[in-house]
Residue, then its C-alpha position, 0 to 999 in steps of 0.5 A: x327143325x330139320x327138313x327130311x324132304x326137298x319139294x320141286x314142282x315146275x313153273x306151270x304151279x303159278x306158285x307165289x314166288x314169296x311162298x316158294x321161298x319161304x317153304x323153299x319150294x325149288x321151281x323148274x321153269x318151262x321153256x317157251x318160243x316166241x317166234x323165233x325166240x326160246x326163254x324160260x318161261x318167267x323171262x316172257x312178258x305177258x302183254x308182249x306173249x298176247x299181242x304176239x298170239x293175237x298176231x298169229x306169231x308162232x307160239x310153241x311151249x316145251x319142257x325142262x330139259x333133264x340138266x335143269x332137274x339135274x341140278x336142282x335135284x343135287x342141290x336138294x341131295x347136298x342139303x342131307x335131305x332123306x328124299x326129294x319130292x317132285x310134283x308136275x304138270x299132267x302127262x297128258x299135257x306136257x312131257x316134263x315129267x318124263x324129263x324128271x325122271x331122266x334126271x332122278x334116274x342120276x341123284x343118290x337119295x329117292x327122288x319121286x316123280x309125281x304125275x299131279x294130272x292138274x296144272x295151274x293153281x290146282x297143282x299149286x295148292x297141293x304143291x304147297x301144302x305138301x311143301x307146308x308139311x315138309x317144312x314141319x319135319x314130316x317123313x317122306x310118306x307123311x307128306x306123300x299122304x298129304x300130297x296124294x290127298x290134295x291132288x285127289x280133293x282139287x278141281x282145276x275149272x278153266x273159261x276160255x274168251x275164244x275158242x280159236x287157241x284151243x282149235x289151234x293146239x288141237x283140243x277141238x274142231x275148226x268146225x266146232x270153233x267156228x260154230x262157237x265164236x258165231x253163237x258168242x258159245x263160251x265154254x267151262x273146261x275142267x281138269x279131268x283124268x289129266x286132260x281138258x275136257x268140257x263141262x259147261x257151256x253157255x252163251x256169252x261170258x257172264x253166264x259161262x263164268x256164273x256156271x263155273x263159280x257155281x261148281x266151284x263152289x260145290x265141289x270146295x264143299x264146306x270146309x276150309x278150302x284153298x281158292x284160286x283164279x289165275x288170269x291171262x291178260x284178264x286181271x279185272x274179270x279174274x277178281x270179280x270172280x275170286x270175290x263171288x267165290x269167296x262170297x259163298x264159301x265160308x271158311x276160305x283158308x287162303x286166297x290166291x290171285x295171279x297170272x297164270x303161267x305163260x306156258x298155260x296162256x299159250x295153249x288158252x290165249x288171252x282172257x282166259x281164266x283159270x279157278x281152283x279149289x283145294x279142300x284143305x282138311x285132312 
């Protein structure tokens, strides 16, 4: 079936690299410095990523530049697709769609820039199934439509193991750090309106994350949904909770476990975990 629409997303997604192929899903990669050393993201090694933080080597992310759409929007252009569809990481986090824009302003066919106001998994879900409807032959305002309702529908839950990491991007206090890591204060962070913001919070780990299955598990509703956990350096808590996650929904349609990206990890340091749930009616 000819396919009338391209879908590019960036590395931040955490897309299965075996589902990006197969739906053709193109991926951006953000760049990340570590020390004194710049790579797109997928060439840093995460052991190596955590024991630099925990080091206190300089850690800083940055988005694609411009010629890395460029070349991924031609090469969709080339294919004799109708438009291009390109869904990316909140703007209230990072300036990549502002570098996708740079480069659509330069290709032939429509290219739409998609704010997802999300990141991680729950960018990735809908990513994909925006990419699921396009492989079907879907017009552009079909998948558009399929697109818009996943974003709508997903929640993005986030559990730090310090607070020390968001202190040191600027998402909270030294104060409130300090505070935090005394009384073992572990917070639930949720996507909202594009920014981190805090939901939860609870002393010591186990009941922080109990808090945040708990509203996963009400916010996936009772349908089919998608379910996510994504980790930092944190693979064994990360299936513990996928398992009580998908112990009390039932109709899980697909179950993802994966490192979350490194771009992700730099902001919220090792042992932070990751949690969406996509709605997957429509």
């Amino acid at each position: 079936m000819r396919r009338r629409v391209a879908i590019v997303t960036d590395s931040t997604a955490s897309v299965p690299l075996d589902v990006a192929d197969r739906l053709g899903i193109s991926i951006v990669q953000l760049e990340l410095t570590v020390g004194d050393e710049q790579n797109d993201e997928r060439r840093v090694l995460h052991p190596q990523m955590a024991e630099a933080m925990r080091n206190n080597v300089p850690v800083t992310t940055n988005p694609p530049p411009p010629p890395a759409f460029y070349w991924n929007y031609a090469d969709a252009a080339a294919s004799g697709v109708e438009a291009i569809i390109s869904i990316h990481i909140s703007e209230g986090m990072s300036q990549t769609c502002q570098s996708a824009r740079i480069a659509a302003a330069e290709i032939g066919v429509p290219v739409y820039v998609v704010d997802a106001r999300l990141t991680g998994l729950s960018l990735g879900f809908p990513v994909i199934a925006a990419a699921e409807a396009a492989a079907s032959g879907a017009t552009p305002h079909d998948v558009m439509n399929v697109l818009e309702h996943r974003l709508r529908s997903t929640t993005q839950l986030l559990y730090v193991d310090t607070l020390e990491y968001l202190q040191r991007s600027g998402r909270i206090g030294r104060a409130q750090a300090w505070v935090g890591e005394a009384l073992s204060i572990k917070p639930v962070l949720i996507m909202k309106d594009g920014v981190i913001d805090q939901l939860h919070k609870a002393i010591g780990p186990e009941r922080a994350l109990r808090k945040a299955v708990a509203t996963a598990v009400e916010r996936a509703g009772r349908g089919p949904v998608d379910v996510g956990v994504e980790h930092f350096e944190a693979a064994d808590r990360a299936k513990q909770v996928l398992d009580a996650l998908c112990s009390q929904l039932p109709q899980v349609r697909r179950v993802t476990l994966e490192e979350t990206s490194a771009i992700i990890g730099a902001h919220t340091g090792p042992g932070a975990l990751g949690i969406a749930v996509s709605p997957a009616s429509f």
